[in-house]
VEXVO-790227 format. One record per residue (C-alpha): x, y, z. Coordinates in steps of 0.1 Angstrom, whole numbers, plus 2048, in hexadecimal, padded with zeros to 3 digits. Example, Ala and Ser with C-alpha at 12.3 -4.5 7.8 and 13.67 -1.06 7.14 Angstrom:
BEGIN
87B7D384E8897F5847
This chain:
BEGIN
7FFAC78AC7F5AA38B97F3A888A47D3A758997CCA578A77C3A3689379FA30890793A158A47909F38907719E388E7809C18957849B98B47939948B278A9748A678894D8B078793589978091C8B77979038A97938EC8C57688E68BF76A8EA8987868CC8997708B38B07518B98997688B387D77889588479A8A98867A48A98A77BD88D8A37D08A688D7CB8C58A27B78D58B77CD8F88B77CC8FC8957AB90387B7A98DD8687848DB85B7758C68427608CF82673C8CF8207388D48447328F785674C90687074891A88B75B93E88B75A95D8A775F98089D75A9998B37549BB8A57539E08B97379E98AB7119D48AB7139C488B6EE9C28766F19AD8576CC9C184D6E89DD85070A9D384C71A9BC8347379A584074A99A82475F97782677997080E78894D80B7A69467F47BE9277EB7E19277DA7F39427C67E09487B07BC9467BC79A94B7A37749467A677693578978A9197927789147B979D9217CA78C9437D376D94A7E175796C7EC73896880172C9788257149848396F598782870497A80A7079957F37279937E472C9987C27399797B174496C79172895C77C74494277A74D94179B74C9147AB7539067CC73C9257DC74292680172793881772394383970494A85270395A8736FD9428916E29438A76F594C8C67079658B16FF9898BF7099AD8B17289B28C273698A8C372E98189F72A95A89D73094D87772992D86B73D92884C73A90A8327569008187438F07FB7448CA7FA7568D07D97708E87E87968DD7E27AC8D27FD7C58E480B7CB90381C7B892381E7B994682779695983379497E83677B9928417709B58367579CB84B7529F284676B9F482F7869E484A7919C383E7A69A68517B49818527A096C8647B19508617C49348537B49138507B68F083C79E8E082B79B8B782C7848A081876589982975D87082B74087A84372D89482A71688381171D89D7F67458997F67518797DB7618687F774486580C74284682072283D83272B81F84E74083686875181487176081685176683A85477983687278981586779582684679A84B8507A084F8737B182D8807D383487E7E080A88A7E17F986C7EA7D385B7FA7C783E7FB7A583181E79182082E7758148207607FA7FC74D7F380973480881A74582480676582E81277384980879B85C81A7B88638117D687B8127F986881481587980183286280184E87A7EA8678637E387B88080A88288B81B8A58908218B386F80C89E85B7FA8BB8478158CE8408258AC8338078A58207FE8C58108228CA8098268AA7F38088B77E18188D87D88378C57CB8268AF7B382F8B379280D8C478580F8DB7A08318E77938218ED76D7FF8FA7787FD9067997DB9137957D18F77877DC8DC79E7CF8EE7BC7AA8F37AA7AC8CA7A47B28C67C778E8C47C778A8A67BA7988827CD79D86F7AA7B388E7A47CA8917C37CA86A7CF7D98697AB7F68827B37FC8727D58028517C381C8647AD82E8747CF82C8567E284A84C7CB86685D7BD86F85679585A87578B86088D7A186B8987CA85587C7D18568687F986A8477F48858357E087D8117D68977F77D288F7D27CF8AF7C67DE8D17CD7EA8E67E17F38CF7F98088EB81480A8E383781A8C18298268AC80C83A8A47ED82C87D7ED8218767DA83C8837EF8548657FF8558467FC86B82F81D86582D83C84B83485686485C85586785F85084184987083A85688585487A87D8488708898278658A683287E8B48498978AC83088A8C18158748A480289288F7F788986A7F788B85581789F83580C89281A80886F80D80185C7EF7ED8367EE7EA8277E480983D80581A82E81D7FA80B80E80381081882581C83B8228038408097E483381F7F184C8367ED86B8227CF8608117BB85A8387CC8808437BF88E82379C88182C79786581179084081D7AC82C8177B580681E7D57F681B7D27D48027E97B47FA7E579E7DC7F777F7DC8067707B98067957B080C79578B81D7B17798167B675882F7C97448267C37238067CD7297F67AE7187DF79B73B7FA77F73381677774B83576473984A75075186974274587B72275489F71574A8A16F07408B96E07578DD6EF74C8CD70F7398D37347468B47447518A275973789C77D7438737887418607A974984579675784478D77983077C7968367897B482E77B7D78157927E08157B87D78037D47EB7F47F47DD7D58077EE7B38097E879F82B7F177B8337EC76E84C7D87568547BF75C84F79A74486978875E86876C75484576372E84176971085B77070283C78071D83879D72981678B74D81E79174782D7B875681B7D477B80C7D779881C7C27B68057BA7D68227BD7FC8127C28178277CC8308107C08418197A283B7FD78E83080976882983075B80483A75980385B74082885C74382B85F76783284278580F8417957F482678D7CB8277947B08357A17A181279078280B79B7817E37AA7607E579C76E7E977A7877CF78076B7B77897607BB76977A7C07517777E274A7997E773A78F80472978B8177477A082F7537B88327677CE8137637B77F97677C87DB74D7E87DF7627D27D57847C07C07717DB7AA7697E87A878B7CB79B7977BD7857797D778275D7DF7607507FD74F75081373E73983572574584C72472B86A70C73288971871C8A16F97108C36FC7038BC7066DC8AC7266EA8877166DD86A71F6F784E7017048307097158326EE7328147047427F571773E7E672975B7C773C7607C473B7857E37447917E67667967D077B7AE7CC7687CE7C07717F67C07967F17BD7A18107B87BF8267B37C484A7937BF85777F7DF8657867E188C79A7C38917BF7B78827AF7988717B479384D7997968377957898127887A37F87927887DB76D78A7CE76C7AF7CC7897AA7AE77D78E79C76777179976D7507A578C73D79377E72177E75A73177875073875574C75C76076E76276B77775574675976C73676D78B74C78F78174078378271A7707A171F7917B472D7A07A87137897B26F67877D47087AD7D87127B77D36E979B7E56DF79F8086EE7A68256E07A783E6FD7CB8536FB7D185271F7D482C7187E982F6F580284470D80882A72780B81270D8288226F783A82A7168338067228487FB70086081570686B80872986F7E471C88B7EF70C8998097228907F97498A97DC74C8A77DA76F8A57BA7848887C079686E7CC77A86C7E779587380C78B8918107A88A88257B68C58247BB8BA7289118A870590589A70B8E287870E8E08646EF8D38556F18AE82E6F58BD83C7148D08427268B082871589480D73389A82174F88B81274E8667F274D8557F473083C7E073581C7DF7138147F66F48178066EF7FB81C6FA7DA8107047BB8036E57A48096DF7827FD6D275C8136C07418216D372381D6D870282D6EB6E781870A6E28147286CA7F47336D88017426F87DB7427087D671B7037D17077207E36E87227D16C97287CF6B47467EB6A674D7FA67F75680C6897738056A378B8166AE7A981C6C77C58306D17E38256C98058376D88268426BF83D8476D985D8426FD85F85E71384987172186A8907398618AD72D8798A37098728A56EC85388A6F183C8756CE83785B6CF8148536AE80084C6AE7DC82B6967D38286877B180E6747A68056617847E665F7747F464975C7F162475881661A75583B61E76A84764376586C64476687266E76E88F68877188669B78F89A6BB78E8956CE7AC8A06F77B98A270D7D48A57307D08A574E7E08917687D18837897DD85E78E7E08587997BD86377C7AF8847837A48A27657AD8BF7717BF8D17577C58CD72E7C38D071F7E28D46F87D88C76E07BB8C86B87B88BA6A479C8AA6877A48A166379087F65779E86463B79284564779382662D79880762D78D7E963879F80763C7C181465C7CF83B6607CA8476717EB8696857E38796948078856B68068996C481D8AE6ED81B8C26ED8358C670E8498EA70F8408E070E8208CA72881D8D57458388EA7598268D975A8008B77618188C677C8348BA79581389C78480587977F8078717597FE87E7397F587672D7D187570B7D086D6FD7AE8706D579E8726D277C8686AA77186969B75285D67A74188166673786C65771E85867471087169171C85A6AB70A8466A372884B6BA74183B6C67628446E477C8396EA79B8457057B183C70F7D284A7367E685772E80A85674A81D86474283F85674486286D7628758797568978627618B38697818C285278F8E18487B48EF8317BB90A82D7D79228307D49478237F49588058079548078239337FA8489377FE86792581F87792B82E85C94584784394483C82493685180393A8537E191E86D7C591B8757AE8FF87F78F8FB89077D8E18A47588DB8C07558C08AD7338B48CF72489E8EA7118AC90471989B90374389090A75D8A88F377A89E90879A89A8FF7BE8958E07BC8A88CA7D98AE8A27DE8BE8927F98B28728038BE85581A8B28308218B481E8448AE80D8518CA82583F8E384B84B8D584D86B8C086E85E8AD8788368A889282D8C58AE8148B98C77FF8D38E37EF8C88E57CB8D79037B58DE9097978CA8F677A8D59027588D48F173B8C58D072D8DB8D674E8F68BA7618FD8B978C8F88A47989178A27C190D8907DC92D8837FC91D87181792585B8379118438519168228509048158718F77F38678EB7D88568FA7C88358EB7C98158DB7F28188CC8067FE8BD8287FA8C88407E88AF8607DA8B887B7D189A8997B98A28B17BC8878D27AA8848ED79986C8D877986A8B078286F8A67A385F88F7B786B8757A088085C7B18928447AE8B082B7C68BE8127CA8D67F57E38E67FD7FC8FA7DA80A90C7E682F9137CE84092D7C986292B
């Protein structure tokens, strides 16, 4: 007896035709071998069938499903075909549909399928059922859709779409208000492995964990999952991407500033087994979290504010603390920092305003500074409500607030323990916010978009209303934050008010244009007064003064500053100048002093007093080989009236020794491209030791290559032939990092032009 064949399927084989879908998608960065579409947009799909198919005859039922546990109900499962006859749930959301194409015949059935504009992201299984015969299709992922005027993070100028989405060169701004200097970042959305990182972190979020079914339906819904990035980003909660620490030791890991693009730290995390890459600090969690957000599909930007307050009492009021001359510090929550980075990414706010109030930038910040609902993630808060004060919105938008608008209170602490306000300040936070301009590395200032003008009555009437609004609220989500807030005051002792974890030389001109200078001089100050109202404002006051720079702060060389007084007064002021020098990390914590002197000046009337300044380089290397700026602060009082006091302070941050890369043959795809740098030990008297040149750049180097350098002597040059094989065409960055015992981590870069 012979057997019975298997009747003949009625598939014949499909095509998702990967390579066309991805170009009309925007997704052929990411791959063009596998199915990457984006939604609210039709794809194009090839089934060919034995038998002529006649949808006035034949049904063709499509099936597309998400996660474990998928349901109509919640948008992760979805029935539809050809006609569309499928019986759904009256319930059913996030309806995906199909039509036949009009080059489709019976035989090669051409489908042109359409995920909702509200479908979540993520990946997704079709099958196909025909004459009872069913089969897969495909797999596919799904991406936000910046181009589709129906998806919240539509963006309508495609030079912003590609600025914001698809460009994957990037530039973020340091140093301090006075001191601004740029850095290239690599974000290198579109690497190998970049969705698998991406949806990965997502399914390791602790929401996912205790509603799987849940999350992935929320996925839907930017506010939603640029919220849970913000979380993963970070690692207190949860299996989250990095491990901040504000200072050392760096142990097991690379110092923050190691780092030049998103693309090794995420790819270490994921191959091994999302455990945190060490270390980070904000402008790296910015980074690696611009990168996801732009793979995901949602317009992102990378942002800097300079005198970046951090609020942690949660009341728009930064206390500073200074020690009268022989007084031990007093330890504070509060803290200006430098500058502090976060991201902004656009999105529509229907949560907030029918009226699209709310729509537009999003602040979100990575870096885990303060809990919001009991986990380490901050924002989306609309900069629009920022502009206004709208401190009762959500999510988080006091704690941005502050850093870009609270006010400011110097308290100087004497001996008995009592407390004087020597200065009020309502202008000193929030300054040069900056992000990199759309298709060039220039810096542009977004200060307006945060808040009005300093000094204008409506900045004041903004700074009332958040007030008013911000004690006012009764919203949970807010109470929450709050009692936690209270609760880490007494628990977070760290440091940092950072949640952590564990030839000739060349002339002075040569090297003068290697920093942006926000303006010229120190921070100013008013006279004091003993104060109970914390929010008073001092009056003008009879002496005023400032710091001035005398040359450019260059590491490897004497810093020169002069401290300007001047008297308003009619009469001789005989003054105690006490000035110091610290070295302090970027978020304004003091790690070490690095000199003091107190001075007895005369001051005349209506005449500036010119005091020299002068930190020499043997000074200062060592307490600065780990930190960020130089604090230098003078502290004068009247000998006559010593409960007159004035401060002024000014954050050096200094000039990095000049370092060039440049490439010397002609770069295409997949041959042997040749660079050279060139570098100068610039002191005379320190031999640099444990040198190393790493170099990296996505599209030109699939992993960061590192050489370790001889020592070089004092005034020799380090003249370094490499060589690499680019593996993308395009506009690519390539970043060079010297690193060594003296000068960490200073960088140089240039464009490579990789032909096809």
């Amino acid at each position: 007896m012979m057997a019975r064949s298997a009747p003949e399927s009625v598939f014949r084989g499909v095509d998702l035709n990967p390579m066309s879908n991805s170009f009309l998608h925007h997704t052929n960065e990411i791959s063009v071998d596998q199915l990457i579409v984006r939604r609210g947009q039709p794809f194009k799909l090839t089934l060919n069938v034995a038998q002529p198919f006649n949808p006035k005859l034949h049904q063709l039922h499509i099936t597309a499903k998400t996660g474990e546990i998928p349901t109509e109900k919640q948008g992760t499962l979805s029935l539809f075909g050809v006609p569309d006859v499928s019986t759904r749930s009256p319930s059913a959301i996030a309806v995906w549909k199909a039509d036949l194409h009009k080059y489709s015949s019976p035989l090669t059935v051409i489908l042109m399928v359409t995920p909702p504009a509200v479908t979540p992201v993520g990946r997704w299984n079709l099958t196909v059922k025909l004459g009872g015969e069913e089969m897969l299709l495909g797999k596919l992922v799904v991406l936000y859709n910046p181009w589709c005027p129906d998806d919240w993070v539509y963006l309508k100028d495609e030079k912003e779409i590609n600025e914001y989405v698809l460009n994957e060169q990037g530039v973020i701004f340091k140093g301090s208000n006075n001191y601004i200097s740029s850095m290239d970042w690599d974000f290198g959305q579109f690497e190998e492995q970049m969705v698998d990182i991406c949806l990965t972190m997502l399914d390791l979020n602790l929401k996912h964990e205790k509603d799987p079914a849940d999350d992935v339906s929320a996925r839907c819904n930017p506010i939603y999952v640029s919220r849970v990035v913000s979380a993963m980003i970070n690692c207190q909660d949860d299996r989250g991407v990095l491990m901040g620490r504000w200072g050392p030791p760096y142990i097991g890991g690379h110092l923050p500033s190691h780092w030049s693009g998103s693309y090794p730290i995420l790819r270490r995390w994921f191959n091994i087994g999302a455990y945190p890459v060490k270390y980070g600090q904000c402008w790296v969690f910015a980074g690696v979290m611009c990168s996801v957000m732009r793979l995901l599909g949602i317009p992102c930007r990378v942002v800097s504010n300079f005198e970046s307050a951090h609020d942690n009492n949660a009341n728009l009021v930064i206390d500073e603390y200074h020690a009268d001359y022989g007084v031990r510090p007093k330890a504070n929550h509060d803290s200006i920092w430098n500058y502090h980075v976060w991201v902004e990414a656009w999105m529509r706010r229907p949560d907030l305003a029918e009226d699209g109030a709310f729509d537009g930038w999003q602040v979100l910040d990575p870096t885990p500074q303060e809990k919001s609902a009991g986990v380490y993630c901050c924002g989306p808060a609309p900069v629009k409500a920022i502009l206004s004060g709208e401190t009762d919105l959500k999510y988080d938008v006091p704690f941005v607030f502050a850093e870009v608008n609270a006010d400011c209170i110097d308290w100087l602490v004497k001996a008995d323990g009592s407390k004087v306000n020597i200065f009020s300040d309502s202008a000193r936070v929030g300054h040069n916010i900056s992000t990199k301009s759309i298709g060039s590395k220039e810096r542009w200032n977004i200060t307006d978009n945060y808040k009005y003008r300093e000094g204008t009555d409506k900045e004041r009437e903004v700074y009332n209303n958040a007030i008013t609004k911000h004690y006012s609220k009764t919203d949970d989500e807010e109470t929450d934050k709050n009692a936690v807030i209270e609760e880490d005051q007494e628990e977070d002792e760290s440091e940092d008010n950072v949640a952590v974890e564990d030839e000739d030389p060349p002339s002075d001109e040569e090297e003068d244009d290697e920093i942006e200078e926000g303006n010229e001089t120190g921070r100013e100050t008013t006279g004091s007064i003993d104060a109970e109202n914390p929010i008073s404002i001092s009056p003008p006051p009879p002496v005023t003064m400032q710091f001035e720079k005398v040359s450019p702060p260059r590491n490897g060389k004497d810093v020169r500053l002069k401290l300007v007084l001047r008297s308003e007064s009619s009469s001789v002021r005989s003054l105690s100048i006490n000035i110091s020098v610290q070295a302090t990390r970027y978020n304004g914590f003091p790690a070490m002093t690095i000199q003091t002197e107190v001075k007895d000046k005369r001051l005349q009337p209506g005449r500036d007093l010119s005091i020299p300044i002068t930190v020499p380089f043997s000074a200062y290397h060592k307490p600065m080989v780990d930190c960020d700026s130089m604090k230098v602060s003078a502290l004068v009082k009247d000998k006559k009236t010593p409960y007159n006091t004035y401060l002024a302070v000014d954050d050096i941050v200094l000039i990095d020794p000049p370092i060039s890369v440049k490439v010397t043959t002609a770069a295409k795809v997949n041959q042997s491209v040749k660079g050279e740098v060139i570098f100068m030990n610039p002191v005379t008297t320190e031999m640099l030791t444990n040198c190393t040149l790493s170099f990296s750049g996505t599209g030109l180097m699939k992993n960061e290559a590192e050489i370790k350098l001889q020592d070089l002597k004092p005034y020799n040059r380090l003249h370094v032939y490499f060589s690499f094989v680019p593996y993308k065409s395009g506009k690519k960055t390539l970043v060079v990092d010297f690193d060594c015992s003296t000068f960490r981590d200073i960088k140089a870069s240039c464009i490579v032009n990789v032909q096809p």
